[in-house]
C-alpha positions as CSV (number, residue, x, y, z in Angstrom):
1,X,0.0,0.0,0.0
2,X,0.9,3.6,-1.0
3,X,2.9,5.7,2.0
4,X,0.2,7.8,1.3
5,X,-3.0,6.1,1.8
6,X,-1.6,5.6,5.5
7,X,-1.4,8.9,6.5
8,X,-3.7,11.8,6.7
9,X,-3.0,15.5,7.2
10,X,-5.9,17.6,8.2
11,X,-5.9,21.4,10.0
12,X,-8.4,22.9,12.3
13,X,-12.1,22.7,11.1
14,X,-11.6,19.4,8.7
15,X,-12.3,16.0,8.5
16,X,-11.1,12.6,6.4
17,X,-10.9,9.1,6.3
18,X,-8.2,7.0,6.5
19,X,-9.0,4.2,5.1
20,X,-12.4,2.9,6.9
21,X,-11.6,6.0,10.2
22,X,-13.1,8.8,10.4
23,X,-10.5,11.2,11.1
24,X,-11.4,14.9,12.6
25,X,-10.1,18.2,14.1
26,X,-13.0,19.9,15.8
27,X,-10.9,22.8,16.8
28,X,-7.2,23.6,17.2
29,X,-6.3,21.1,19.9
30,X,-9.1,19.0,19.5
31,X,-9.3,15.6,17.7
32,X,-11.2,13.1,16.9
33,X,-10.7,9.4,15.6
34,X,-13.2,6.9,15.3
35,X,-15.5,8.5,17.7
36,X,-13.2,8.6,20.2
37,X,-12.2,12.6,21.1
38,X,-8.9,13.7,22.0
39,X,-7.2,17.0,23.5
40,X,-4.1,17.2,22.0
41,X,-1.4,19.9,22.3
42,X,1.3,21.5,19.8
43,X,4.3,18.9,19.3
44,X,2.3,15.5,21.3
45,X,2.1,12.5,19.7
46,X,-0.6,9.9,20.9
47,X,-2.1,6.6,20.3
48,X,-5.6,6.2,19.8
49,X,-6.5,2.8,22.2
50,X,-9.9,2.0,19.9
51,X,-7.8,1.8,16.5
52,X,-4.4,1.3,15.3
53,X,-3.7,5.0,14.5
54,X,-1.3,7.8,16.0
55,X,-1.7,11.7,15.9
56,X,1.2,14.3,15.9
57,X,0.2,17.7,15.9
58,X,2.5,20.2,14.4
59,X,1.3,23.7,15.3
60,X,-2.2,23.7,13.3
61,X,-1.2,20.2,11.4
62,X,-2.5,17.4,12.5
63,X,-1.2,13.9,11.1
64,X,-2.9,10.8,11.2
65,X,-0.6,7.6,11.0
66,X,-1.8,4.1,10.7
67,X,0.4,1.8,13.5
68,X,1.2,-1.6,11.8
């Protein structure tokens, strides 16, 4: 699979999938994957329990990474 089709980069106010997973940020420091919401601040990186994906946020980026 494509490097591509396993991440996601989104900013404040827009939403994705990757693959199946919704991916969302609600608002700067806010996500959410799967249903499950997140506070998240500048330069954290965090797994999501629920699904096999981790976050980074980069100032107002946001990058969604599928764990293999």
């Amino acid at each position: 699979m494509p490097e591509e089709a396993n991440t996601l980069t989104l900013t404040p106010a827009k939403h994705d999938h990757l693959g199946r997973l919704h991916c969302g940020v609600t608002y700067d420091g806010f996500i959410v994957v799967a249903g499950e919401p997140h506070n998240i601040k500048d330069g954290e990186e965090i797994n999501i329990r629920r699904v096999p994906v981790k976050v980074k946020r980069n100032g107002s980026e946001y990058t969604f990474s599928r764990i293999a």
